[in-house]
C-alpha positions in Angstrom: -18.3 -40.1 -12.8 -16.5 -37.3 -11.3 -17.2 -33.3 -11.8 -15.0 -31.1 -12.2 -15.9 -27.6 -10.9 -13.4 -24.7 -12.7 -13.6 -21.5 -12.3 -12.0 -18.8 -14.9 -10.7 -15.4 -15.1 -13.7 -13.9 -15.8 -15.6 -11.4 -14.3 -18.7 -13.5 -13.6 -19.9 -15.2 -10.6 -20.6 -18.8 -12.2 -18.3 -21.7 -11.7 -18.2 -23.9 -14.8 -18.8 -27.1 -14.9 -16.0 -30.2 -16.7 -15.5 -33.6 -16.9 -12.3 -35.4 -15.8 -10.3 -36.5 -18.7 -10.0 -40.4 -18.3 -11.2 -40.1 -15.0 -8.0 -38.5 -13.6 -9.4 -36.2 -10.7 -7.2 -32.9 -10.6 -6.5 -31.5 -7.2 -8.2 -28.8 -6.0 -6.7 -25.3 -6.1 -4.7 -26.8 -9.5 -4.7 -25.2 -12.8 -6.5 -27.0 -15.6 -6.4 -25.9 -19.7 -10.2 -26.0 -20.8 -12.4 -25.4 -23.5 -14.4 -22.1 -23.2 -16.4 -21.1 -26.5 -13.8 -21.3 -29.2 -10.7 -20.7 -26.8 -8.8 -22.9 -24.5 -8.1 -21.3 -21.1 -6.6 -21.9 -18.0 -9.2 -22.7 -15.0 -8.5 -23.4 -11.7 -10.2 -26.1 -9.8 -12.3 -25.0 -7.1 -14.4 -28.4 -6.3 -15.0 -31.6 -7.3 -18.7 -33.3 -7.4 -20.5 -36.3 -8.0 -23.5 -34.3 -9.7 -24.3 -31.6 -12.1 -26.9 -29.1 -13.1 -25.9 -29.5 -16.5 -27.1 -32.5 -19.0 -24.3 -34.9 -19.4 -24.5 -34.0 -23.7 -23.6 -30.4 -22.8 -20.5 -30.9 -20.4 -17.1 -30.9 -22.1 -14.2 -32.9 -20.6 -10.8 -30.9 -19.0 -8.3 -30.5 -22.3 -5.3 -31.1 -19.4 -4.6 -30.8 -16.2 -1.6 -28.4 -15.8 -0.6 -29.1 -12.3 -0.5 -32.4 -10.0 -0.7 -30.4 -6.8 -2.5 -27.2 -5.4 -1.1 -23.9 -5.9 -2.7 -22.2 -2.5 -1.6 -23.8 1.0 -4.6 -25.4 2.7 -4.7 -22.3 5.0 -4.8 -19.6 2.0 -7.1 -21.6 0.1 -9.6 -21.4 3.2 -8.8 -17.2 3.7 -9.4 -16.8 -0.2 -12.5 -19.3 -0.2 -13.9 -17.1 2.9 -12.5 -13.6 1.1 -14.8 -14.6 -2.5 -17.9 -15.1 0.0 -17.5 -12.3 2.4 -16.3 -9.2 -0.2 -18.9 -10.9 -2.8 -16.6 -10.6 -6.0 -16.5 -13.6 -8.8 -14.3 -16.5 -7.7 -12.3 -16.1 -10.9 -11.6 -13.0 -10.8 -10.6 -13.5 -6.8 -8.5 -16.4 -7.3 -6.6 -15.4 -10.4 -5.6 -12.0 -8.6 -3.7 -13.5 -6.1 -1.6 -15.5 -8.8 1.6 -14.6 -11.0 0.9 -13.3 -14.1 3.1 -16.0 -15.4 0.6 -18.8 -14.0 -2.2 -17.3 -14.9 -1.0 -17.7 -18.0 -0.3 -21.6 -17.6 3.4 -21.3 -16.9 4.2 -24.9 -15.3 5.8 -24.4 -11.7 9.3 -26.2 -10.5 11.2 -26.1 -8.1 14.7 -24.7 -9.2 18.4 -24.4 -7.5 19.1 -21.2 -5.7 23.1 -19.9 -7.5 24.9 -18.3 -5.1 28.4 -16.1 -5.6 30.2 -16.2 -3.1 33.9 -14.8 -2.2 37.2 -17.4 -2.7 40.2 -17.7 -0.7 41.9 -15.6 -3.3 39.4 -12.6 -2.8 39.2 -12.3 0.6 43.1 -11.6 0.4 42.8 -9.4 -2.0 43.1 -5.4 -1.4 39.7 -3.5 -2.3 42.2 -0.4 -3.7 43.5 -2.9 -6.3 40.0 -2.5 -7.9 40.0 1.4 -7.4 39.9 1.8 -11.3 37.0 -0.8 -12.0 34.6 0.8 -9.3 31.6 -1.9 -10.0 34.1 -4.5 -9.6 35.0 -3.2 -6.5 31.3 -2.8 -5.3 30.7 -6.4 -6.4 33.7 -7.6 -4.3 32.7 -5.6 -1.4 29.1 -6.7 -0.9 30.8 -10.9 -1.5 33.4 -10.0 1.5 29.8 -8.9 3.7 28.5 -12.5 2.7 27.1 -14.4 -0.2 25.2 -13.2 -3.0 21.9 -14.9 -4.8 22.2 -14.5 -8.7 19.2 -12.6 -8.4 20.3 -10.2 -6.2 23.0 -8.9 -8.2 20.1 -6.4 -10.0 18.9 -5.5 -6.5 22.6 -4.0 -6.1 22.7 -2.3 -9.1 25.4 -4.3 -10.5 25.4 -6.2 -13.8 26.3 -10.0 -14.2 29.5 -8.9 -16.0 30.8 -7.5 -12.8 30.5 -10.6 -11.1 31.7 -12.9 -13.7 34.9 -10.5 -13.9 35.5 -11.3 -10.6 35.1 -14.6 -11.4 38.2 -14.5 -14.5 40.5 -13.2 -11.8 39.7 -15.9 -9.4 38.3 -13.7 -6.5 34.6 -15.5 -6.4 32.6 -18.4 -7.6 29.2 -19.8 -7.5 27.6 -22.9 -6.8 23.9 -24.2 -6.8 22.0 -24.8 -3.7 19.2 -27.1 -3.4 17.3 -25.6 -0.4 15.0 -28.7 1.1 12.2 -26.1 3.1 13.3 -23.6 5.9 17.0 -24.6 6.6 17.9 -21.3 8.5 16.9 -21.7 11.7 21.1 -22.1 12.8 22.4 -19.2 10.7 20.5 -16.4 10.3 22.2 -13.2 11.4 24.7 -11.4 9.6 27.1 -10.5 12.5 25.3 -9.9 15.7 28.1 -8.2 17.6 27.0 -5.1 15.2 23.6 -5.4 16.0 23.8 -4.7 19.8 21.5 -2.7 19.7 20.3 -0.6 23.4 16.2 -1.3 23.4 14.5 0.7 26.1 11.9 -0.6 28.7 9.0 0.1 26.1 10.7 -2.2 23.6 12.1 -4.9 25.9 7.9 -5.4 27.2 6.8 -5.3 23.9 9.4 -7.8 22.6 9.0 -10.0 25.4 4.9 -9.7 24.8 4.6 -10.9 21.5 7.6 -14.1 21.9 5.6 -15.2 24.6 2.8 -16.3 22.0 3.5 -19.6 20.9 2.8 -20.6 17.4 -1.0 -19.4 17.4 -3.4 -17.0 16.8 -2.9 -13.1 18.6 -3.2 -10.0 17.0 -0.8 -7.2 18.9 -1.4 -3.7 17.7 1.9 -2.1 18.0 1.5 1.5 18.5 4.9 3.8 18.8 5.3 7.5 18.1 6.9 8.7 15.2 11.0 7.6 15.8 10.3 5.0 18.5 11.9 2.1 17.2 8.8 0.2 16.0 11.5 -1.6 13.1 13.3 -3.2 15.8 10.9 -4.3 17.5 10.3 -6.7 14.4 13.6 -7.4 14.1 14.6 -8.7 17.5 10.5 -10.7 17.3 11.7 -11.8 13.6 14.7 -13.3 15.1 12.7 -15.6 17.3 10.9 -16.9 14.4 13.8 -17.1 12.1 15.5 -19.4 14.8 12.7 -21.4 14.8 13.1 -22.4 10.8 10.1 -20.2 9.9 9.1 -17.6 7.5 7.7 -14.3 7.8 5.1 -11.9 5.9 5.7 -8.1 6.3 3.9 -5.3 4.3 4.4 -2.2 3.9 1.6 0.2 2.4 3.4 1.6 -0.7 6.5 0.5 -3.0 8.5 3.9 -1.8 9.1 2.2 1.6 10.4 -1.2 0.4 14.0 -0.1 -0.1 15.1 1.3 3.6 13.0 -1.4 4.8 15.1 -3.9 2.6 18.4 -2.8 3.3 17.7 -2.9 7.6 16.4 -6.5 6.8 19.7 -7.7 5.1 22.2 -6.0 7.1 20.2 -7.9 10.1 19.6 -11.2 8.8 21.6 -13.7 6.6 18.7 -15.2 4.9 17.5 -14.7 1.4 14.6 -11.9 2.3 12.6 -11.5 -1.4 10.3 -8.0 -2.1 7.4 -8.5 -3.9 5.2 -5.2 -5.3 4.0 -4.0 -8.9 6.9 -2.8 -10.1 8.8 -6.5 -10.8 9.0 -8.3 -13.8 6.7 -11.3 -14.2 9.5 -13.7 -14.5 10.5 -11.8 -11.2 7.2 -12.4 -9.2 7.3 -15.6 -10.4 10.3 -16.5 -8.8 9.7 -15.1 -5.1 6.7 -16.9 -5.2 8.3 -20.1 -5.3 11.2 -19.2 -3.7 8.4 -18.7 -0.8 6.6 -21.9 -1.5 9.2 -24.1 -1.3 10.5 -22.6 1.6 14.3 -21.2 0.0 13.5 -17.7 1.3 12.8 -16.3 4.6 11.3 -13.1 4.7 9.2 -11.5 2.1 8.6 -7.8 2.3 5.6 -6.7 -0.1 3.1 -4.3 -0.9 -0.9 -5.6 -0.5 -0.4 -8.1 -3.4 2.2 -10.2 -1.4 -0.1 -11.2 0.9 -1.6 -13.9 -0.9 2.4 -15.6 -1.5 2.3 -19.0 -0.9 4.5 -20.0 2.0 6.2 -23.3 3.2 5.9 -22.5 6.7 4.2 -19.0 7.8 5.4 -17.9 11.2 4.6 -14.1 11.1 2.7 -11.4 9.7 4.0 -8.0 10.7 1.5 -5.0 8.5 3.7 -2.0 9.1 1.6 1.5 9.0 -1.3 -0.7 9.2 -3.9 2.6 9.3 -2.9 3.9 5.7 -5.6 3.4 2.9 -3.2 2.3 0.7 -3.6 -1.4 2.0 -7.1 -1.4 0.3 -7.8 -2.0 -3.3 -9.8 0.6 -5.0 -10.9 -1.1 -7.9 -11.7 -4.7 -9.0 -11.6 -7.1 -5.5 -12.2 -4.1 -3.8 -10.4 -6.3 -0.4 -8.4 -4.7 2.7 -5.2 -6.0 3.2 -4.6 -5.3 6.9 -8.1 -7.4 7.4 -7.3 -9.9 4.9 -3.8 -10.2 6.7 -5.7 -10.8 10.2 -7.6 -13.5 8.5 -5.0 -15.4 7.3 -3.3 -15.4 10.6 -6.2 -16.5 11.9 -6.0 -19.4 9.4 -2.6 -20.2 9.8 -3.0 -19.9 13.3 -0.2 -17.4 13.8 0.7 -14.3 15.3 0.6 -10.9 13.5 1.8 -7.4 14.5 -0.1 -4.6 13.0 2.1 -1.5 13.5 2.0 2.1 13.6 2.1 5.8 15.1 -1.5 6.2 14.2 -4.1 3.5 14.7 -6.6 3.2 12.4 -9.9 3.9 14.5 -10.9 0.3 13.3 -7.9 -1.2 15.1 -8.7 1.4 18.1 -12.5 -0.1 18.6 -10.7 -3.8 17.9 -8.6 -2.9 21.3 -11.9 -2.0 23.0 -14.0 -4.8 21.7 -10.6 -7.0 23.4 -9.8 -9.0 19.5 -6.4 -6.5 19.8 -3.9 -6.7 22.3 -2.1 -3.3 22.6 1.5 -2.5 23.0 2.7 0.6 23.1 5.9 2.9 22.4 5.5 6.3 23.8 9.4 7.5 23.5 11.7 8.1 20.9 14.7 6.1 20.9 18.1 7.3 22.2 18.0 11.0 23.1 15.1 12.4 20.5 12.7 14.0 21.6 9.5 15.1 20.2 9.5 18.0 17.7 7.9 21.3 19.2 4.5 22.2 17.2 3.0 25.6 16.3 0.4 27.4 14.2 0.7 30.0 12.2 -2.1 32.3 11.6 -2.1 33.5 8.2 -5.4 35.6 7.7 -4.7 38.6 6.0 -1.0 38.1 4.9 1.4 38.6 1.8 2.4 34.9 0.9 5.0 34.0 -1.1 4.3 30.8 -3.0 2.1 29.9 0.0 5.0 30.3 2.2 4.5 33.4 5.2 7.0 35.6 6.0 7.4 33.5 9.7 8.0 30.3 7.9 10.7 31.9 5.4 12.3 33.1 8.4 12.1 30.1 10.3 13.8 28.0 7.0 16.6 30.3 6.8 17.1 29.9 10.1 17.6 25.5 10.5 19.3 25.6 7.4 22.1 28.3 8.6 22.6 25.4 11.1 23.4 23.0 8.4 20.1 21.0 8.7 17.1 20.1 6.2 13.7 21.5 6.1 10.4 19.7 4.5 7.6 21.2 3.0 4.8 19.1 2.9 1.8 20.7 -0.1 -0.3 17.3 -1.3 -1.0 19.2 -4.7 0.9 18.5 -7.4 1.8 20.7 -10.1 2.1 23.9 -10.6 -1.6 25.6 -10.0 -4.6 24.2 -9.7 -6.7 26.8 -11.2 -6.4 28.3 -14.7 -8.9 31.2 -14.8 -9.7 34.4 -17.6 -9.2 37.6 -15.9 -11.6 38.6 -18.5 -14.5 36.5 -18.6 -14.2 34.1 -15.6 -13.6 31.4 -17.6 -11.6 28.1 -16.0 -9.8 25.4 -17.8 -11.8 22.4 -17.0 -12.0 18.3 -17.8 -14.3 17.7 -20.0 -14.6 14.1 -19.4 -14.8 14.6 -15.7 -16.3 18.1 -15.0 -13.3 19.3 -12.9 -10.6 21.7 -12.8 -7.5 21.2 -14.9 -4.3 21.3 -13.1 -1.5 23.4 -14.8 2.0 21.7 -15.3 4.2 24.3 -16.3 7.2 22.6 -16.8 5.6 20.9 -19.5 3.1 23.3 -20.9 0.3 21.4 -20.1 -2.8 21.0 -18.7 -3.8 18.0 -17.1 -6.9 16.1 -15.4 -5.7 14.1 -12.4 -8.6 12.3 -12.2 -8.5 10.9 -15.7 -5.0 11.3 -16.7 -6.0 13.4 -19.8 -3.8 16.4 -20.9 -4.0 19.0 -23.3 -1.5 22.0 -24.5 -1.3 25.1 -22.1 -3.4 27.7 -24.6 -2.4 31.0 -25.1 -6.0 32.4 -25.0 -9.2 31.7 -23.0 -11.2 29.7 -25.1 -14.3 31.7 -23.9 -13.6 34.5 -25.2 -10.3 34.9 -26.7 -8.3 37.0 -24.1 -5.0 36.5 -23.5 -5.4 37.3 -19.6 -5.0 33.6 -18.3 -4.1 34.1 -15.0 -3.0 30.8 -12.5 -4.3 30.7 -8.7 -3.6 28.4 -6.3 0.1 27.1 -5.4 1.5 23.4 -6.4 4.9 21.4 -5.3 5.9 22.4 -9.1 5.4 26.5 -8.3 6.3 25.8 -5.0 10.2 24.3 -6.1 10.1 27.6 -8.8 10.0 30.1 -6.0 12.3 28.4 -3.6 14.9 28.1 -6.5 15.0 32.0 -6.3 14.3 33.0 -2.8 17.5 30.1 -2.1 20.0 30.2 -5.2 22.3 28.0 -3.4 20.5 25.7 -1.3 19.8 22.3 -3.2 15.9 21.7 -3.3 14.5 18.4 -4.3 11.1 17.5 -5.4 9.1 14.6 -4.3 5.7 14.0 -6.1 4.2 11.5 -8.8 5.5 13.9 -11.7 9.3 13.5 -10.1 9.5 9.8 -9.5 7.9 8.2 -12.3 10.9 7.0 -13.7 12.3 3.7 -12.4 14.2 4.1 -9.4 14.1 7.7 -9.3 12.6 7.8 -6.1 15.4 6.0 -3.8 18.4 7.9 -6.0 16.4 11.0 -4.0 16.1 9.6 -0.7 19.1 8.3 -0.9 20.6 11.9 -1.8 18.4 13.0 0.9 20.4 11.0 3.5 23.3 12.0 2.3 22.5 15.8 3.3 22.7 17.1 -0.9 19.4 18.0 -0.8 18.7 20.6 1.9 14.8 21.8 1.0 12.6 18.9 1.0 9.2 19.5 -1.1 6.7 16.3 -1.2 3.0 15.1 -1.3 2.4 12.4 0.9 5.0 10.2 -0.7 7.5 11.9 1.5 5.8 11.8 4.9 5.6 8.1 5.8 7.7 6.0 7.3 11.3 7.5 5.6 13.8 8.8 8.9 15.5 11.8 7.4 18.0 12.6 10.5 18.7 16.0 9.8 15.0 17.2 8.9 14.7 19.9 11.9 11.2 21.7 10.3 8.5 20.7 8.9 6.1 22.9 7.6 2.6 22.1 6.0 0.7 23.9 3.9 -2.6 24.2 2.2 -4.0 21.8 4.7 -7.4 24.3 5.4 -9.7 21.9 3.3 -10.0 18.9 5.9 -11.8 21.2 8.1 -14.7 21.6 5.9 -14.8 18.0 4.2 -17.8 16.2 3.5 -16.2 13.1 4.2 -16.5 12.0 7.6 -13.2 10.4 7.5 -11.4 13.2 6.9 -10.5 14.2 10.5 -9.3 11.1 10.8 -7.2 11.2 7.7 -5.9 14.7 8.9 -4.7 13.8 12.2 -2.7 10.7 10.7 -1.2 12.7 8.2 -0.5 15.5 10.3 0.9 12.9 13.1 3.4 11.5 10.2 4.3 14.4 8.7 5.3 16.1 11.6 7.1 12.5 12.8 9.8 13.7 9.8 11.3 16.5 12.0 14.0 16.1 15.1 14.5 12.1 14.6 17.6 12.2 15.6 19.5 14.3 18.0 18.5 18.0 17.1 15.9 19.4 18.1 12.5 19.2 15.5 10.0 22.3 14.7 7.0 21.6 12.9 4.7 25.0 11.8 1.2 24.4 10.3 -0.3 27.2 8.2 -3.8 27.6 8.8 -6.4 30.7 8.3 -8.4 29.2 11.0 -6.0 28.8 14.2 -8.8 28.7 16.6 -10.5 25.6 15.1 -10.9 23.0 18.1 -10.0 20.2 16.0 -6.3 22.0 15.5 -5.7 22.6 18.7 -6.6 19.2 20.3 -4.5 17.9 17.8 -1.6 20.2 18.5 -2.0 19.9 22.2 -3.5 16.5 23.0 -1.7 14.6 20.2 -3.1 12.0 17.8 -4.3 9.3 20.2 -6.5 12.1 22.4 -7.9 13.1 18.3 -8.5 9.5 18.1 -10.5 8.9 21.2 -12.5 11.8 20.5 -13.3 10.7 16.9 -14.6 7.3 18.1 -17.3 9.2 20.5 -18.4 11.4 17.7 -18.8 8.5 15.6 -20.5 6.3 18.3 -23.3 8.9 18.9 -24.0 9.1 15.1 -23.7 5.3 14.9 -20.8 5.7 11.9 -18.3 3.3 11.4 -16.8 1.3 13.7 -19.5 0.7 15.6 -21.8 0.2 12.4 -20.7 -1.3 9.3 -21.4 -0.6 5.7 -21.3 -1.5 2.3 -21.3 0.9 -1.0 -23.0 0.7 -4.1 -21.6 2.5 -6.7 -23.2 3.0 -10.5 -21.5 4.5 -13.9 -23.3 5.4 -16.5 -23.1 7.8 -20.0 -26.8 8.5 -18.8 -27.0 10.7 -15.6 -30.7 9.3 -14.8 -30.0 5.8 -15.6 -27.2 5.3 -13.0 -29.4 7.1 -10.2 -32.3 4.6 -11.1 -30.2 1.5 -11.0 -29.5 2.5 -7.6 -32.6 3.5 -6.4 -34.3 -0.1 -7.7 -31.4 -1.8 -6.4 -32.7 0.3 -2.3 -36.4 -0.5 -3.0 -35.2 -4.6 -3.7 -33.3 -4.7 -0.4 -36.0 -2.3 1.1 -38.5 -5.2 0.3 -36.8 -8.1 1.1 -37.3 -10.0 3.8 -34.2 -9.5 5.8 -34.9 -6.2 6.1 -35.7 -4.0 9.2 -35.1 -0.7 10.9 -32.1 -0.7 12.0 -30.7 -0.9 8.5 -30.4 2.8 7.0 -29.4 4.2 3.8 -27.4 7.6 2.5 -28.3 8.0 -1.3 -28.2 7.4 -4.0 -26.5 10.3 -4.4 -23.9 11.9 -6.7 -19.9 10.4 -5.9 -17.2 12.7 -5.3 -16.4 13.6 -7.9 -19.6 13.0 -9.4 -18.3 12.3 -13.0 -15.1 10.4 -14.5 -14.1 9.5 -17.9 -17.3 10.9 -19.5 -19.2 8.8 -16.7 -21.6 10.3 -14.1 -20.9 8.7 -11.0 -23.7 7.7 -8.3 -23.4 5.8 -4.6 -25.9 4.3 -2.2 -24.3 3.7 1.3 -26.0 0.8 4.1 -25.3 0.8 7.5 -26.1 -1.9 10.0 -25.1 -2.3 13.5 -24.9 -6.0 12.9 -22.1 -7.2 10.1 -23.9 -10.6 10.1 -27.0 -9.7 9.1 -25.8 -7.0 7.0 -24.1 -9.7 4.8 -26.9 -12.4 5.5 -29.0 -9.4 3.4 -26.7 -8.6 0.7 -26.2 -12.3 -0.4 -29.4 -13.2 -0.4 -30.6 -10.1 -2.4 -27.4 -10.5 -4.8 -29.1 -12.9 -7.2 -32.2 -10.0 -7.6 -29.7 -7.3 -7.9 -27.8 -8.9 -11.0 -31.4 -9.4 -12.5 -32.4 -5.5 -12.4 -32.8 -4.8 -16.4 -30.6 -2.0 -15.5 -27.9 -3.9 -14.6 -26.9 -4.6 -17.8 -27.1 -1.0 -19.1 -24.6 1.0 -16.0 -21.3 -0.5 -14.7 -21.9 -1.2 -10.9 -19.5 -2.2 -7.8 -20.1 -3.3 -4.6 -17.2 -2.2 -2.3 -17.5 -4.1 1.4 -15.9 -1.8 4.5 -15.6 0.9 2.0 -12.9 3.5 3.3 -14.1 6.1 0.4 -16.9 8.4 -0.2 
């Protein structure tokens, strides 16, 4: 009799055991509806048995079996099987991540007909001006005389079904359905390459010719190009190859923000369907790229992390653009990497994978020098740019207005006499972040978290940005009843306020969480951006990655001082790429670029190698600091984090769970620990935070240690009483 091995979306390690109904095995990797306590869930199959554990009396058979095939490829079922071992999360949990919400919820899956619009006779005679009054309509009929439309594109254009089907009562388009049989693209895929001729320099040429000489296997090419080199079409003319060979590709990108301009140089490139895939679409949405991937009716899908586990007919490319930022690594739950999840499944799929960017992660860096990396590199801006000219500005001892010296206002008035843009880069949102009594010292704090409260003026409030709690802006201290509540400190909000009066007529535009939470508020602004309304540019680090603002002459940053005293010993690291980008903003195109950084300590080595020496020189030096101290790369580690309402209890847990690997067996010398100590910040949400760091030169034996101590760990009484994680490659102190 046959066993059926489910697992469930849980957050437990245990794989539960069924019997086949009527003896009809389900395939592995397939959804099944179960019993479980009083409820009926959906499972999903993750082996099948001849034995169990459990007595025959106690097993319960499969209620049904939902699907007749798998839902994972062969080759992402092997990188998920190998991503639940090596990141040591529940199965379930793993497994039902990667999944639509729609089939996690049993939601059967079919293939369905693709309905494309597309232009008549009739409307490609037609005169766009005799549409002038019905300006959708005329939109609508524009983007059908460019090519075809998918019926779920028409959102994507910001045009409604009506405008279509108007065009349709007047006899300018149609649509028919398409029943696409797997990748059937491979002799049409450009739009019109005769607009696409597009001059590549010597750098680009060598690394396109590089990576198409890889047949279909393994290679991972680490792409690195300055800020404004071309890195984009470098994928383009290698995605070209792959399309022409009926195959699909995988590109990420690190955060939703960058989807659309990557988007719209995709489709004016290729004439394939090319699906995005991130957080923001609707779970009938993400339900429908992922099939439109699995059964091989789109080409290209461009996605945040969570789109690296679609389903694909037939994988011929990963490209992970910006492949250093942090953003590619979940923070909570599977706490997994996507960049080294991505090199995995290429691995698995045996395919190449490009893994680009202006500043290499120093992981990717000692990947080069361990020879697992090939790299390619881009060291000119395309066309005529040229790199932006960099200075500091020492500002010990001045009068600043909203953060801003009297250099910098000078040098602002100056680029935008010339007609051009100038960013501010301040990663502090709102409008101070200190509230303080001028009377009594007192400072508006979290009570949940122990830190400061950021004021919002705008919205007379004070908020915690580490727990998302807010409270009314009072008109007294609460110490002691004066009404001398004075704000220090300078945020993008304050910022925008004095810039609104020192330049009355200059458009500013603000670009922070607080700005773009509405839906698509964020590309209205770039896209106003582009068209030169805004002139001021003020952002976090939403605005400095990856966007190409062509009239951005100056950048300035600001408030940057802290990364020079950081605890965190990736923060140099994290400086110099954000630096790197940030400055990358200014002089993309023709003009000239400045970029100013306002600092009270000028003289600090670690500014000037940056400034003079550039990020790769940074880079290089980084790596030997870390090598002597035997820091990651050359040692990896693991984090154990504990949350508890009881500031002993959490320490404890952690301290047992050091003396149980301490004792074990596997242990020995090389293996060293930092903690447990209090996080950064040390408490959140009413919880007091603690962390125990390991590092091992050896990742095998590392693991080896962790997984056979695991079972011990989940047994410590304490276990039950603190919420703990285990984070593997953590990028976070």
């Amino acid at each position: 009799m046959p066993f059926i091995k489910v697992v469930l979306p849980i957050p437990v390690v245990r794989i539960f055991d069924y019997l086949a109904p009527d003896n009809i095995v389900p395939p592995i990797g397939g959804r099944v509806l179960v019993p479980f306590g009083q409820r009926q869930i959906i499972g999903i199959v993750i082996a099948l048995t001849d034995h169990s554990k459990v007595a025959l009396t106690y097993l319960k058979p499969i209620t049904d079996i939902v699907d007749n095939e798998s839902l994972f490829s062969s080759n992402l079922w092997r990188t998920l099987v190998w991503a639940i071992t090596y990141y040591h999360h529940p199965p379930g949990a793993v497994l039902f991540h990667t999944l639509p919400v729609l089939l996690r919820q049993g939601e059967p899956i079919k293939k369905t007909p693709l309905q494309e619009w597309f232009i008549t006779e009739k409307g490609q005679s037609v005169s766009l001006d005799s549409l002038n009054g019905l300006p959708k309509q005329k939109k609508a009929l524009k983007a059908l005389c460019q090519k075809s439309i998918y019926h779920h594109q028409i959102c994507e254009l910001k045009l409604a079904k009506s405008n279509i089907t108007s065009l349709r009562d007047k006899g300018l388009c149609n649509f028919r359905f398409i029943e696409k049989d797997g990748c059937d693209w491979s002799s049409d895929f450009q739009v019109n390459n005769k607009n696409f001729q597009f001059q590549l320099n010597a750098e680009q040429s060598k690394a396109i010719h590089a990576i198409c000489s890889v047949e279909k296997k393994f290679f991972v090419w680490l792409l690195v190009g300055v800020t404004g080199s071309g890195k984009t079409e470098v994928y383009l003319k290698v995605l070209e190859t792959i399309l022409s060979k009926g195959q699909q590709a995988l590109v990420l990108v690190p955060e939703i923000g960058l989807i659309p301009q990557t988007i719209s140089r995709f489709r004016k490139r290729f004439n394939v369907l090319i699906e995005v895939l991130h957080s923001g679409l609707s779970d009938s949405k993400r339900l429908s790229v992922w099939k439109h991937a699995r059964y091989g009716q789109c080409a290209i899908v461009i996605g945040t992390r969570s789109a690296l586990f679609t389903s694909f007919f037939q994988l011929g490319m990963i490209i992970v653009d910006e492949e250093h930022d942090s953003s590619y690594k979940q923070h909570v739950g599977w706490r997994y990497h996507a960049r080294d999840l991505a090199v995995f499944r290429a691995r698995e799929e045996n395919i190449p994978i490009v893994l680009g960017t202006a500043t290499p992660s120093l992981e990717a860096l000692y990947n080069v020098y361990k020879r697992k990396y090939r790299q390619l590199t881009l060291g000119k801006r395309v066309g005529s740019a040229k790199l932006p000219m960099q200075k500091l500005i020492d500002i010990k001892g001045l009068e600043l207005t909203c953060g801003l010296s009297v250099l910098l206002l000078k040098k602002m008035r100056m680029h935008l006499s010339q007609g051009n843009q100038v960013m501010l880069f301040l990663n502090r949102r709102g409008f101070s972040p200190i509230l303080l009594c001028h009377e009594c010292g007192w400072i508006a704090k979290c009570l949940r978290c122990d830190l400061n409260h950021i004021l919002h003026q705008h919205c007379r409030q004070l908020r915690c940005h580490n727990c998302s709690t807010h409270q009314s802006l009072p008109f007294s201290c609460l110490q002691c009843g004066s009404t001398q509540l004075v704000a220090f400190g300078v945020g993008t909000e304050q910022l925008e306020i004095g810039l609104s009066s020192l330049f009355p007529n200059i458009e500013i535009t603000r670009i922070d969480r607080d700005t773009t939470a509405r839906q698509n508020s964020l590309e209205n602004f770039l896209v106003n951006i582009k068209r030169g309304g805004a002139r001021i540019l003020i952002g976090t680090q939403m605005l400095a990655k990856g966007h190409h603002f062509p009239d951005v002459t100056l950048v300035a940053l600001l408030e940057v001082d802290g990364v020079l005293c950081s605890s965190d010993f990736r923060a140099t690291e994290r400086f110099a790429q954000l630096y790197t980008q940030v400055a990358g903003r200014a002089g993309r195109a023709k003009k000239l670029g400045e970029v100013l950084l306002q600092t009270y300590y000028p003289e600090h080595p670690f500014l000037k190698m940056l400034l003079d020496y550039g990020y790769m020189q940074c880079a290089q030096e980084i790596l030997k600091e870390r090598r002597e101290v035997g820091l990651p790369p050359f040692t990896k580690n693991i984090l154990f984090r504990a949350d508890s309402y009881d500031d002993y209890q959490a320490g404890l847990f952690l301290e047992q769970l050091r003396q149980v690997l301490i004792n074990s067996s596997l242990f020995d010398n090389t293996l060293w620990f930092i903690g447990p100590t209090p996080a950064l910040p040390p408490k959140r949400r009413g919880l007091f935070r603690y962390q125990l760091f390991l590092f091992h030169p050896s990742r095998i034996r590392l693991q080896r240690l962790i997984s056979i101590n695991l079972p011990k760990i989940r047994a410590l009484p304490l276990g039950n009483k603190v919420k703990w994680s285990l984070d593997i490659d953590p990028i976070d102190i």
